[in-house]
PDBQT receptor file of N, H, CA, C and O in Angstrom, charges set to zero:
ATOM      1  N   UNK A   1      43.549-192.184 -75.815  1.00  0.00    +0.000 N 
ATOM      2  CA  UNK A   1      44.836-192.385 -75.225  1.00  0.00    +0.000 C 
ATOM      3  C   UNK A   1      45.902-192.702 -76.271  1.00  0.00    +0.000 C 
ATOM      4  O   UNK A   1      47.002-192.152 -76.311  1.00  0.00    +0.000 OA
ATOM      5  N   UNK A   2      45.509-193.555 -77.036  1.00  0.00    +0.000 N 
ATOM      6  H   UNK A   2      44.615-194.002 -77.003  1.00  0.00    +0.000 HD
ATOM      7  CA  UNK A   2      46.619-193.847 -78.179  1.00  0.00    +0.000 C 
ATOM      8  C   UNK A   2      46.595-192.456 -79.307  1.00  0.00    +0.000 C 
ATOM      9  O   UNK A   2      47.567-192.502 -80.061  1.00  0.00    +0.000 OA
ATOM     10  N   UNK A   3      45.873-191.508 -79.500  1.00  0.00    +0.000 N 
ATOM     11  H   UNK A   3      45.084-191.470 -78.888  1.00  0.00    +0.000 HD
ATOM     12  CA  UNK A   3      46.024-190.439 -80.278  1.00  0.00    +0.000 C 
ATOM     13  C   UNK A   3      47.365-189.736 -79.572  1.00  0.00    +0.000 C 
ATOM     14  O   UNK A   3      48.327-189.368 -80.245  1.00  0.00    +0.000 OA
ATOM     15  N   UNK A   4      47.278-189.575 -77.837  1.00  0.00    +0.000 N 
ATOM     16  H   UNK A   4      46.496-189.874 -77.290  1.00  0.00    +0.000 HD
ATOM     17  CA  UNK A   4      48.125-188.889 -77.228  1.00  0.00    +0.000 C 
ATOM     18  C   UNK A   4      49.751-189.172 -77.340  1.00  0.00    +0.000 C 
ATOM     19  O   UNK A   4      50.761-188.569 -77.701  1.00  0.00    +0.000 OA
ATOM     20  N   UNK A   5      49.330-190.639 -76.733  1.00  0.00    +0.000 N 
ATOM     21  H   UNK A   5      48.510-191.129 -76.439  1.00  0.00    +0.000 HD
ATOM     22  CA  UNK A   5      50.901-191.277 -77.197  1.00  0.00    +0.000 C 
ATOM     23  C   UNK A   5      51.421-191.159 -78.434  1.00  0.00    +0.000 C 
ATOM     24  O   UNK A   5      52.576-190.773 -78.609  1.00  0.00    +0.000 OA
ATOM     25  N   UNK A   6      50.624-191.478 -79.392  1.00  0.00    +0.000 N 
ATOM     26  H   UNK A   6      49.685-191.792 -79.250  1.00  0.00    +0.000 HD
ATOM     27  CA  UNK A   6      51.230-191.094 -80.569  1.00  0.00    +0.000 C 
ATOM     28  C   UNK A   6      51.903-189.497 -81.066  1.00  0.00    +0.000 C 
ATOM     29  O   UNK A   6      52.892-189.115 -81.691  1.00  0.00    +0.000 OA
ATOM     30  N   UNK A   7      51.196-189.119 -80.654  1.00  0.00    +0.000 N 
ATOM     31  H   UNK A   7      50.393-189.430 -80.146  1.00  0.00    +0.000 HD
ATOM     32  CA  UNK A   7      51.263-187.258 -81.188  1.00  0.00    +0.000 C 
ATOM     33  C   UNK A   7      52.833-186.890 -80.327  1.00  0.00    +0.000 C 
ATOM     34  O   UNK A   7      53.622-185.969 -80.538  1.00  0.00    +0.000 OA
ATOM     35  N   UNK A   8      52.886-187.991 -79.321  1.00  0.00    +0.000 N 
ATOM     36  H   UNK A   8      52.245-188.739 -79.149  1.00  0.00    +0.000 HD
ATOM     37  CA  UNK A   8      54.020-187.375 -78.139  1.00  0.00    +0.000 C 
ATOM     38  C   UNK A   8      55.429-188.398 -78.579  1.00  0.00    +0.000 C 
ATOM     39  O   UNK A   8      56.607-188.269 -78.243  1.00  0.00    +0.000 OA
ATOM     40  N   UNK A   9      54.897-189.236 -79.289  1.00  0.00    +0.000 N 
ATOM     41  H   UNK A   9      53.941-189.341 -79.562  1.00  0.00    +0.000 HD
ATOM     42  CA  UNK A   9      56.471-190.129 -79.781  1.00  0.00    +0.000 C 
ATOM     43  C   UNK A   9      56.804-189.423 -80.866  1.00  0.00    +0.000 C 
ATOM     44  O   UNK A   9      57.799-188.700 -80.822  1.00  0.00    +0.000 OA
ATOM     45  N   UNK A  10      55.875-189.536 -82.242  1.00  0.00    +0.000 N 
ATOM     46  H   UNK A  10      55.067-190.124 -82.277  1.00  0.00    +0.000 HD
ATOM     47  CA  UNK A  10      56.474-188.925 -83.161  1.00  0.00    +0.000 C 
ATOM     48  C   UNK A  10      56.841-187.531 -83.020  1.00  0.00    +0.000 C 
ATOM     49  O   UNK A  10      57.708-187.235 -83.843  1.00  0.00    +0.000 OA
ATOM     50  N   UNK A  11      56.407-186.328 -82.088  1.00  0.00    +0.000 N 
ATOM     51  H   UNK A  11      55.703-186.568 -81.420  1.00  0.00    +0.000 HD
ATOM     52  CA  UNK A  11      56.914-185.240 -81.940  1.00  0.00    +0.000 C 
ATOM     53  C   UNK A  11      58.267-185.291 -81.428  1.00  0.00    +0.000 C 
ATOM     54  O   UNK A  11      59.171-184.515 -81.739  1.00  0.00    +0.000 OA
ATOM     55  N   UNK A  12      58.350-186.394 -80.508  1.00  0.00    +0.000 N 
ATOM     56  H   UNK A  12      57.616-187.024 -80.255  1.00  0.00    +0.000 HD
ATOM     57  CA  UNK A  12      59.501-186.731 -79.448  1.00  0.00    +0.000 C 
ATOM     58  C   UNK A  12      60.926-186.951 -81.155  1.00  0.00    +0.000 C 
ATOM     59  O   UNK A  12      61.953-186.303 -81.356  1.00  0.00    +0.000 OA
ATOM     60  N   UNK A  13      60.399-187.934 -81.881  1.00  0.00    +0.000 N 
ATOM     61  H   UNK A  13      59.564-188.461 -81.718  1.00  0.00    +0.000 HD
ATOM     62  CA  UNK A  13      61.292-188.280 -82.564  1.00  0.00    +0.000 C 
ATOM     63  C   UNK A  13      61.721-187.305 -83.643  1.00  0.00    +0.000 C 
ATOM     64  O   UNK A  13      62.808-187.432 -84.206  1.00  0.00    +0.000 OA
ATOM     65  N   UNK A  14      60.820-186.274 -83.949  1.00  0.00    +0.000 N 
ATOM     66  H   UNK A  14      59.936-186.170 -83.492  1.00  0.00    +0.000 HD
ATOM     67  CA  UNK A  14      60.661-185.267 -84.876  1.00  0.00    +0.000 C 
ATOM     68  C   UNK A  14      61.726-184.194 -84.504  1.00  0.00    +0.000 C 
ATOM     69  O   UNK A  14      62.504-183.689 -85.314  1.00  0.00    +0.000 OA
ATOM     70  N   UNK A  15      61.641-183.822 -82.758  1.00  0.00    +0.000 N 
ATOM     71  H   UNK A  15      61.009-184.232 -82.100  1.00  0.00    +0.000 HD
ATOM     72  CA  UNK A  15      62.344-182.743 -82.324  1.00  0.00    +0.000 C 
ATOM     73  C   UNK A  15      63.704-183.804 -82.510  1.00  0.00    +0.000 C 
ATOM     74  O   UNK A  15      64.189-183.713 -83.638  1.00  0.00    +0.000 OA
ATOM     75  N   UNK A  16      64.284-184.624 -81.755  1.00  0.00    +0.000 N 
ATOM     76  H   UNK A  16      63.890-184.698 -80.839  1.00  0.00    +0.000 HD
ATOM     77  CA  UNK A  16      65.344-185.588 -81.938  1.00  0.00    +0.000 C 
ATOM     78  C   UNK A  16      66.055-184.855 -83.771  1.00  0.00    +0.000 C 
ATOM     79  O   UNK A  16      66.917-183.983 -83.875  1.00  0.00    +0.000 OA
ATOM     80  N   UNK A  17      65.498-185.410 -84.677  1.00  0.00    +0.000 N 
ATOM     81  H   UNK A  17      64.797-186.119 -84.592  1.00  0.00    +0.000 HD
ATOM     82  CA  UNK A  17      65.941-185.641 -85.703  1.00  0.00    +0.000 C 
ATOM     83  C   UNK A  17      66.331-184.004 -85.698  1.00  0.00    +0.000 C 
ATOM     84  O   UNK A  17      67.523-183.899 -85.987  1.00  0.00    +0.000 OA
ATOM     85  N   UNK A  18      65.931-183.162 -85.547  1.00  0.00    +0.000 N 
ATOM     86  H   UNK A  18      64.962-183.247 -85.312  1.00  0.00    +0.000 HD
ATOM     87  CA  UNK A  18      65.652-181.633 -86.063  1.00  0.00    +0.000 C 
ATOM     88  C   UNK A  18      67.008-181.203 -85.691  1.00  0.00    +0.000 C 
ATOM     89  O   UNK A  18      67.827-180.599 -86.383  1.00  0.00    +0.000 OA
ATOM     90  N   UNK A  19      67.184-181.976 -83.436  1.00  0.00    +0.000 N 
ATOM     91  H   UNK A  19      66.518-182.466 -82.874  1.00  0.00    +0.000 HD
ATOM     92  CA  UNK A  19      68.316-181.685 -83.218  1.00  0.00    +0.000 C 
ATOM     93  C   UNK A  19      69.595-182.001 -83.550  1.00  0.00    +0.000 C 
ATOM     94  O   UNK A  19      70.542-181.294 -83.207  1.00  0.00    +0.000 OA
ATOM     95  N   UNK A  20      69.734-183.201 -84.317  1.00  0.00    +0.000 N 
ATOM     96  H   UNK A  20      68.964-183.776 -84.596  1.00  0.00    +0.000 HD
ATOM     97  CA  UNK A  20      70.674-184.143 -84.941  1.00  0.00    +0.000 C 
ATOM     98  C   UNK A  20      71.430-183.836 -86.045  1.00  0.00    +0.000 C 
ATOM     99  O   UNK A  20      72.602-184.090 -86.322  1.00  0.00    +0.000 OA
ATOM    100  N   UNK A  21      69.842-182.759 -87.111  1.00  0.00    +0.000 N 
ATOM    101  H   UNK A  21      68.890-182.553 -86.886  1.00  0.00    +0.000 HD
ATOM    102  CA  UNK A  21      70.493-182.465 -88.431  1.00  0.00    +0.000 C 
ATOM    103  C   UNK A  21      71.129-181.270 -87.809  1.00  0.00    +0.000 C 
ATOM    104  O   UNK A  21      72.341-181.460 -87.713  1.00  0.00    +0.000 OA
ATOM    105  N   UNK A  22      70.831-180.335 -87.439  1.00  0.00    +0.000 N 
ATOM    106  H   UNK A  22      69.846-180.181 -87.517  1.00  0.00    +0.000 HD
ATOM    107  CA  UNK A  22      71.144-178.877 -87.367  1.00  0.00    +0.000 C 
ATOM    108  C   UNK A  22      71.816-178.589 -85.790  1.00  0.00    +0.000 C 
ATOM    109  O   UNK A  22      72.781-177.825 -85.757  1.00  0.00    +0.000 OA
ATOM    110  N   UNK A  23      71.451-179.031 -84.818  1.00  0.00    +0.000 N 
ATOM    111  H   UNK A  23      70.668-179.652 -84.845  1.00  0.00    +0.000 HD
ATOM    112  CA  UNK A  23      72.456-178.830 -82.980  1.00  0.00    +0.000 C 
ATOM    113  C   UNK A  23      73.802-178.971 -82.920  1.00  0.00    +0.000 C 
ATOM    114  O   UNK A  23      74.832-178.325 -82.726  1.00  0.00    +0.000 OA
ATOM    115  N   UNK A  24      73.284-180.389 -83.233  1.00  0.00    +0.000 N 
ATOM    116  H   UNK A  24      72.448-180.914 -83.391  1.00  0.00    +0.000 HD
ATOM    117  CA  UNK A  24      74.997-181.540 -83.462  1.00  0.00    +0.000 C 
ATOM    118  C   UNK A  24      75.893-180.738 -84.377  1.00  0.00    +0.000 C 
ATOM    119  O   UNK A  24      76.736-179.982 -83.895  1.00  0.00    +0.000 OA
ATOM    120  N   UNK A  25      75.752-180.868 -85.591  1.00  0.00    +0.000 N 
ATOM    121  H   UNK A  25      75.067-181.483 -85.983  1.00  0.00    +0.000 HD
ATOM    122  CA  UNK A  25      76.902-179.987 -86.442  1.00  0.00    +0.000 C 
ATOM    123  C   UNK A  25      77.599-178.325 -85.786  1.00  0.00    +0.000 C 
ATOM    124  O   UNK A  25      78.644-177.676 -85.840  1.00  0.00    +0.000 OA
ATOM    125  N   UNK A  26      76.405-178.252 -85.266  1.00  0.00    +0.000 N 
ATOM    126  H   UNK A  26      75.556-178.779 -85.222  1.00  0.00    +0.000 HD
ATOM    127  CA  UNK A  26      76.855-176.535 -84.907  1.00  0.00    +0.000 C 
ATOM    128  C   UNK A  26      77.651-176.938 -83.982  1.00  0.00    +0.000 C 
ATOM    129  O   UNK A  26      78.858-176.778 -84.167  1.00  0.00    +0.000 OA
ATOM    130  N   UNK A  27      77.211-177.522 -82.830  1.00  0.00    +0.000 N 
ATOM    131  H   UNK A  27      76.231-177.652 -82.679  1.00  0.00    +0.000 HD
ATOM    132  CA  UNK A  27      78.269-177.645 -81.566  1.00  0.00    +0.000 C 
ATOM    133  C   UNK A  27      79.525-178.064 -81.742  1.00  0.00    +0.000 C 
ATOM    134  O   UNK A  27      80.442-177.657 -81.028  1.00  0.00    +0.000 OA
ATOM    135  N   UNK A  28      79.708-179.011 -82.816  1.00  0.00    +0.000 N 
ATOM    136  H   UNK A  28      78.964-179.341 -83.397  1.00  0.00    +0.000 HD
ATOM    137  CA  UNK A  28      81.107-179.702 -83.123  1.00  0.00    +0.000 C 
ATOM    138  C   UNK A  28      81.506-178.504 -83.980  1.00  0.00    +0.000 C 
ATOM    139  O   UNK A  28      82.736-178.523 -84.017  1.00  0.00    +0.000 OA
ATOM    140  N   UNK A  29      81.116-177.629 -84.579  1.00  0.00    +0.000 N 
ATOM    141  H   UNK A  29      80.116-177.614 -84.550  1.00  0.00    +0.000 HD
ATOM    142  CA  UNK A  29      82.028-176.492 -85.144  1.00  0.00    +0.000 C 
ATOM    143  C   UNK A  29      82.682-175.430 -83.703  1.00  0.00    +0.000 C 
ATOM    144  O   UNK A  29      83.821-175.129 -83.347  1.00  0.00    +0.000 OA
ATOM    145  N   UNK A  30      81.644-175.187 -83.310  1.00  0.00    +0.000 N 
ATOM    146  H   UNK A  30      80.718-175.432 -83.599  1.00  0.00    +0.000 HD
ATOM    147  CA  UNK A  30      81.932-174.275 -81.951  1.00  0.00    +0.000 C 
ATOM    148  C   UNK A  30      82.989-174.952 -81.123  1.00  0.00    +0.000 C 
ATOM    149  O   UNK A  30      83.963-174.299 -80.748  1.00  0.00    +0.000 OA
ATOM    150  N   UNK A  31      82.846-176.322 -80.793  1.00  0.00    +0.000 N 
ATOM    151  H   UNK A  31      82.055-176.853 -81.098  1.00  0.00    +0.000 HD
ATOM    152  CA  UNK A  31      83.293-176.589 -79.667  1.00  0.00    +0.000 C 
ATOM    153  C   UNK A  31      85.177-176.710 -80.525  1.00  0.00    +0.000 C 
ATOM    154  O   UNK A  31      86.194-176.619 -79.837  1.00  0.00    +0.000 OA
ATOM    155  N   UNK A  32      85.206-176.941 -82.217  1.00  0.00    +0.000 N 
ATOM    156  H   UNK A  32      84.380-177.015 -82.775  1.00  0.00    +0.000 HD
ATOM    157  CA  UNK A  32      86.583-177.476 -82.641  1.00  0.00    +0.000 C 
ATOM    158  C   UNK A  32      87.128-176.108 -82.970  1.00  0.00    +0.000 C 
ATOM    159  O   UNK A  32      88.311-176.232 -83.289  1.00  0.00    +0.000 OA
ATOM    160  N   UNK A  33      86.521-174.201 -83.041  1.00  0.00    +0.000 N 
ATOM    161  H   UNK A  33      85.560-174.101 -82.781  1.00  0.00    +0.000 HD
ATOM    162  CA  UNK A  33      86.933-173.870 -82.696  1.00  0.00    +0.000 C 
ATOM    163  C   UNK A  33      87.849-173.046 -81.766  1.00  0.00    +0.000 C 
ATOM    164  O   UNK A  33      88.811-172.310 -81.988  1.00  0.00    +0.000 OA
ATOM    165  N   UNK A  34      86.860-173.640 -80.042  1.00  0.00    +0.000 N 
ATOM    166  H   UNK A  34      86.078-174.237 -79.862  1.00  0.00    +0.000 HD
ATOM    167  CA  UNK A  34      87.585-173.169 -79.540  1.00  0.00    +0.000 C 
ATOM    168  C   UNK A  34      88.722-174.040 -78.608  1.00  0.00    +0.000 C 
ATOM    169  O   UNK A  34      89.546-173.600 -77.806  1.00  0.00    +0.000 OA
ATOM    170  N   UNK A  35      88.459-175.373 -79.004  1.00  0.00    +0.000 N 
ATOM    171  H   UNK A  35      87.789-175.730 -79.655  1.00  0.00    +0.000 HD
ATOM    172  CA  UNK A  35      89.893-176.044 -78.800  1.00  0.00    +0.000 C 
ATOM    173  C   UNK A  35      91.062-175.526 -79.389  1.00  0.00    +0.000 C 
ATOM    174  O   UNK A  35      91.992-174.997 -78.781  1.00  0.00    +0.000 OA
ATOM    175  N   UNK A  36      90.933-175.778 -81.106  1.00  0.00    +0.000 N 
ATOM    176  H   UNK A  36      90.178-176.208 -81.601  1.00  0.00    +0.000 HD
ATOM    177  CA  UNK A  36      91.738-174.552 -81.420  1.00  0.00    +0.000 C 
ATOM    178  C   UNK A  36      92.167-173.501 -81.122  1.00  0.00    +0.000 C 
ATOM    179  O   UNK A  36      93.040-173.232 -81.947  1.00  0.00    +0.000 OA
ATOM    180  N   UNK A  37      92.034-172.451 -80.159  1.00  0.00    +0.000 N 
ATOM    181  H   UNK A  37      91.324-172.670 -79.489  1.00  0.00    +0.000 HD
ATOM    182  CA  UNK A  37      92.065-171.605 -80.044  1.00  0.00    +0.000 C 
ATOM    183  C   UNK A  37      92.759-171.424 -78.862  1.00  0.00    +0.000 C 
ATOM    184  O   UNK A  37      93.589-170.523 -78.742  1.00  0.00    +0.000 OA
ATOM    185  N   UNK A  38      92.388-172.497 -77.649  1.00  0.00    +0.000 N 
ATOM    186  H   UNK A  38      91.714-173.229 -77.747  1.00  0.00    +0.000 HD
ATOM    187  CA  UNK A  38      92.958-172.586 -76.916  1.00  0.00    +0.000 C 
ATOM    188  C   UNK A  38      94.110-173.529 -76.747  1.00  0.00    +0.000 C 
ATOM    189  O   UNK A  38      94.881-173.159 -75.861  1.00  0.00    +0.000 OA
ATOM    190  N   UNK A  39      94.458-174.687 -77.372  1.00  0.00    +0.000 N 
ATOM    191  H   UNK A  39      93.833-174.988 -78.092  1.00  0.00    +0.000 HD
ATOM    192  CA  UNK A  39      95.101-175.304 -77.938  1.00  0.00    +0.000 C 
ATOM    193  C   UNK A  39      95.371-175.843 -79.614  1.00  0.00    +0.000 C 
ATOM    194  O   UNK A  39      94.595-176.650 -80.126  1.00  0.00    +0.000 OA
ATOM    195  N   UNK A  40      96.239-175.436 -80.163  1.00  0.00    +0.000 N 
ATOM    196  H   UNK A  40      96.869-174.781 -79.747  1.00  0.00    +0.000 HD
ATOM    197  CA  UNK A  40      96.101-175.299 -81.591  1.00  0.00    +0.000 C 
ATOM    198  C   UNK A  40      97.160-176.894 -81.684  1.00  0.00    +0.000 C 
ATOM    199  O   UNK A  40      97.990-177.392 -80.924  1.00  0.00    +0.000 OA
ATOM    200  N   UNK A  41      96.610-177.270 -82.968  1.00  0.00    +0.000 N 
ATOM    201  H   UNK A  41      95.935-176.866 -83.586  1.00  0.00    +0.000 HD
ATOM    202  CA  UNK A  41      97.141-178.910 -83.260  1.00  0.00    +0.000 C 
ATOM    203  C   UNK A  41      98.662-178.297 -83.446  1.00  0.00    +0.000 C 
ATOM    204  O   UNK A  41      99.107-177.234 -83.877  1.00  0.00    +0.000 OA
ATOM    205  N   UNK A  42      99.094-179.210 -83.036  1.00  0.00    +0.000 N 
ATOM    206  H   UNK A  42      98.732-180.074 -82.685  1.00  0.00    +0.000 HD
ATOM    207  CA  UNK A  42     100.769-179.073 -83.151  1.00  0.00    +0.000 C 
ATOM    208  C   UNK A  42     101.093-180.419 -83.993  1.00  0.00    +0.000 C 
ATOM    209  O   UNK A  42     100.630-181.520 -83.695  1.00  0.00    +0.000 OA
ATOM    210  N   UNK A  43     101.888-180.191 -85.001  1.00  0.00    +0.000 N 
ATOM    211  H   UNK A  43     102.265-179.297 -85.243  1.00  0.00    +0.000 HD
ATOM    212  CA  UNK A  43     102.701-181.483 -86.051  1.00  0.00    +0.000 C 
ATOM    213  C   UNK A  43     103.859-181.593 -85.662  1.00  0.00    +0.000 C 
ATOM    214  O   UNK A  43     104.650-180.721 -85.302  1.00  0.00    +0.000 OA
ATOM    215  N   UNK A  44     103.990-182.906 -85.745  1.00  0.00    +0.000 N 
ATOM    216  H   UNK A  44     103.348-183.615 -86.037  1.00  0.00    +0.000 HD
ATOM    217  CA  UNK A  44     105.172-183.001 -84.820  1.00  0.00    +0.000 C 
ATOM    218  C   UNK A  44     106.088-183.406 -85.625  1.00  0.00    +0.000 C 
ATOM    219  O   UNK A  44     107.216-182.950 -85.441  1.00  0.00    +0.000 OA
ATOM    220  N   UNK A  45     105.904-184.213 -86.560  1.00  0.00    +0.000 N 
ATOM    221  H   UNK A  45     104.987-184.583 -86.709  1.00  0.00    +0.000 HD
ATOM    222  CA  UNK A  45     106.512-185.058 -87.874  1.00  0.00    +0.000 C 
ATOM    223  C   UNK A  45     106.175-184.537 -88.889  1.00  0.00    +0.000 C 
ATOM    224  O   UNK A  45     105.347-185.218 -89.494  1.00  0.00    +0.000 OA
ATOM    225  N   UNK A  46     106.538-183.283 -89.544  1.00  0.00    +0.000 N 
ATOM    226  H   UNK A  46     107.211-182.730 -89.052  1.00  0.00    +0.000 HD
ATOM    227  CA  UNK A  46     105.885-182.594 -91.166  1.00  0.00    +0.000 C 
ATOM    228  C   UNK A  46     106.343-183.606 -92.105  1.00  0.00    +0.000 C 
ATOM    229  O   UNK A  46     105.592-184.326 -92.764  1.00  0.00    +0.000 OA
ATOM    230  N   UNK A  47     108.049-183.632 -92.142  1.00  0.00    +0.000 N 
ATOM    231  H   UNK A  47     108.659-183.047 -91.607  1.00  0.00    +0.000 HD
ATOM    232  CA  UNK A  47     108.777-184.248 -93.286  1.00  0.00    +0.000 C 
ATOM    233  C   UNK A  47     108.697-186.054 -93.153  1.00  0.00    +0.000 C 
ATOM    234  O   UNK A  47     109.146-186.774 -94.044  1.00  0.00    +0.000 OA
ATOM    235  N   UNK A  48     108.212-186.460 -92.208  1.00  0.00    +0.000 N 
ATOM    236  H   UNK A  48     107.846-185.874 -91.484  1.00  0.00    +0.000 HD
ATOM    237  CA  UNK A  48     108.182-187.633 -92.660  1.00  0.00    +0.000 C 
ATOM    238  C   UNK A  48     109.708-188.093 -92.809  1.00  0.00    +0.000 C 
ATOM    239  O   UNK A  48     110.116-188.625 -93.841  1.00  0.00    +0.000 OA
ATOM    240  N   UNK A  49     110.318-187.906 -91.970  1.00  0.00    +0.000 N 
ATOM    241  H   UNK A  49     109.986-187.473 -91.132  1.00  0.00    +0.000 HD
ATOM    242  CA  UNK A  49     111.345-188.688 -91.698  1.00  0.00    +0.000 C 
ATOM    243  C   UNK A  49     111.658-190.299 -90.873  1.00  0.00    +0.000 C 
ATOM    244  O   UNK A  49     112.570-191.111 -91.030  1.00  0.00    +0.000 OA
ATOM    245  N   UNK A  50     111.029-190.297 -90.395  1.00  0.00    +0.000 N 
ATOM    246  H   UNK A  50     110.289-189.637 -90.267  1.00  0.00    +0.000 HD
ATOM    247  CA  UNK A  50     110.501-191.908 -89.450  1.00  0.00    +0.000 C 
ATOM    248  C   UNK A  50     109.853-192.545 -91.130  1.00  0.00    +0.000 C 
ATOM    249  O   UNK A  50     110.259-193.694 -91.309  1.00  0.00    +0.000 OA
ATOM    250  N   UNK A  51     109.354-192.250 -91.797  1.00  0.00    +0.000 N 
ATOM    251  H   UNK A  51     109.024-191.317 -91.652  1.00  0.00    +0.000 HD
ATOM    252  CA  UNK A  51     108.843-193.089 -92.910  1.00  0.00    +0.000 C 
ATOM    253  C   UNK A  51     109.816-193.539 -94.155  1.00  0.00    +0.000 C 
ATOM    254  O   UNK A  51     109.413-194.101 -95.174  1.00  0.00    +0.000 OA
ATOM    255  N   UNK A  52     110.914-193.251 -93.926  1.00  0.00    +0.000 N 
ATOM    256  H   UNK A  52     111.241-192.794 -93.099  1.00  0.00    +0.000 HD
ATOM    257  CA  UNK A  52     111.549-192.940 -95.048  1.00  0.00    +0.000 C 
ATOM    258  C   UNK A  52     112.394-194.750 -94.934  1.00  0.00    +0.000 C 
ATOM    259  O   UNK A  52     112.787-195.429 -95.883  1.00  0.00    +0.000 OA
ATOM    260  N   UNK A  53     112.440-195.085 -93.489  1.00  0.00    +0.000 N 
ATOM    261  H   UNK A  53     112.121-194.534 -92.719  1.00  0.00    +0.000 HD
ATOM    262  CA  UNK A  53     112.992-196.425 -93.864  1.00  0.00    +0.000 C 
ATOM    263  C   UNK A  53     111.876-197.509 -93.761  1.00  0.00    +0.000 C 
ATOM    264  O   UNK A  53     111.996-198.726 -93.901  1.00  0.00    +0.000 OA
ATOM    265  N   UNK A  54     110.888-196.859 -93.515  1.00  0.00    +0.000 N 
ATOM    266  H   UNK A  54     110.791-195.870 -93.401  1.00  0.00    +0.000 HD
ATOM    267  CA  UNK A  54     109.480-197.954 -93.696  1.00  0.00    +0.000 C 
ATOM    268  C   UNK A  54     109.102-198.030 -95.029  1.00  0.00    +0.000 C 
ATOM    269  O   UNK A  54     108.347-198.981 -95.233  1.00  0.00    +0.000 OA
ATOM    270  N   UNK A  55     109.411-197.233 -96.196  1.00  0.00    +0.000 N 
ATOM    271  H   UNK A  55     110.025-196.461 -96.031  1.00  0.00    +0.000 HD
ATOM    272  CA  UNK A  55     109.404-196.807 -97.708  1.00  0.00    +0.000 C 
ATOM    273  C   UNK A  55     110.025-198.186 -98.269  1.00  0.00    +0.000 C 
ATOM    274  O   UNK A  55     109.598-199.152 -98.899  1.00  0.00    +0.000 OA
ATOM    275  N   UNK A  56     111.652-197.644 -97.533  1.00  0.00    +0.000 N 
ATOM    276  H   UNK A  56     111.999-196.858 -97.021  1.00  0.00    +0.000 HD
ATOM    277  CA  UNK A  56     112.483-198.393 -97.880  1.00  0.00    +0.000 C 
ATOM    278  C   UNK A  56     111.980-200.006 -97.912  1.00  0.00    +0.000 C 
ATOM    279  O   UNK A  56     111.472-200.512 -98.913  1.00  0.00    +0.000 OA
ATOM    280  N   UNK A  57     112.139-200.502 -97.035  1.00  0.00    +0.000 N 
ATOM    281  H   UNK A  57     112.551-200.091 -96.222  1.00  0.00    +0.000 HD
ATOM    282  CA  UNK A  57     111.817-202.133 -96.314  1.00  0.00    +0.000 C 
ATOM    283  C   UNK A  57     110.355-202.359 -97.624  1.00  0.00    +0.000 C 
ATOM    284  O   UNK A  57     110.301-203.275 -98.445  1.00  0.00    +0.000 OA
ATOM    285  N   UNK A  58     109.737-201.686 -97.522  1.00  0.00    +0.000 N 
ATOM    286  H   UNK A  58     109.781-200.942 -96.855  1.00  0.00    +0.000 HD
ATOM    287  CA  UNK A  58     108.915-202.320 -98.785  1.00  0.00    +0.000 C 
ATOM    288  C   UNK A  58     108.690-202.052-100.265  1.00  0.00    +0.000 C 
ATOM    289  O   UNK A  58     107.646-202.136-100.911  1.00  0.00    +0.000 OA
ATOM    290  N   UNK A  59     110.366-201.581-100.789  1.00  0.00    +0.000 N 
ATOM    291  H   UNK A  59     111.215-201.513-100.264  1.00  0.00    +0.000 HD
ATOM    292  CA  UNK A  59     110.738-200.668-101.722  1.00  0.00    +0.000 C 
ATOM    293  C   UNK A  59     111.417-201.961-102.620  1.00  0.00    +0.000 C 
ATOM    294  O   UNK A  59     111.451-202.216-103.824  1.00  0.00    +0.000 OA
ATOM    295  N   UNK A  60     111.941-202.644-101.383  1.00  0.00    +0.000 N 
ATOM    296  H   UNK A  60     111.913-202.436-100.405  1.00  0.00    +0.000 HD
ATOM    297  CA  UNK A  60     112.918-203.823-102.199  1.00  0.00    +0.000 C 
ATOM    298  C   UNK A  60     112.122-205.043-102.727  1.00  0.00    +0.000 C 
ATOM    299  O   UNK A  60     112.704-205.949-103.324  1.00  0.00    +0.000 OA
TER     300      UNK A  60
């Protein structure tokens, strides 16, 4: 009985890890580009104008 359990945790934890290194990464590529795609990041502030008197104030 304990050969079984064993053979069935560490496989359990083996597949886990396998999916972790290699599933996970893929899906977060897939899934960021088709957010992108369907919504693309929009910048709203390029030049950094709102910063320019926060510069200031700790300039003096």
């Amino acid at each position: 009985g304990n050969r079984t359990l064993g053979t069935a945790s560490i496989g359990g934890m083996l597949i886990g890890m396998i999916c972790q290194i290699f599933i996970v990464p893929v899906l977060f590529v897939i899934f960021q580009y088709l957010q992108e795609k369907v919504k693309p990041m929009e910048w709203e502030d390029i030049d950094n104008a709102d910063a320019v008197t926060e510069i200031e104030q700790y300039a003096k």
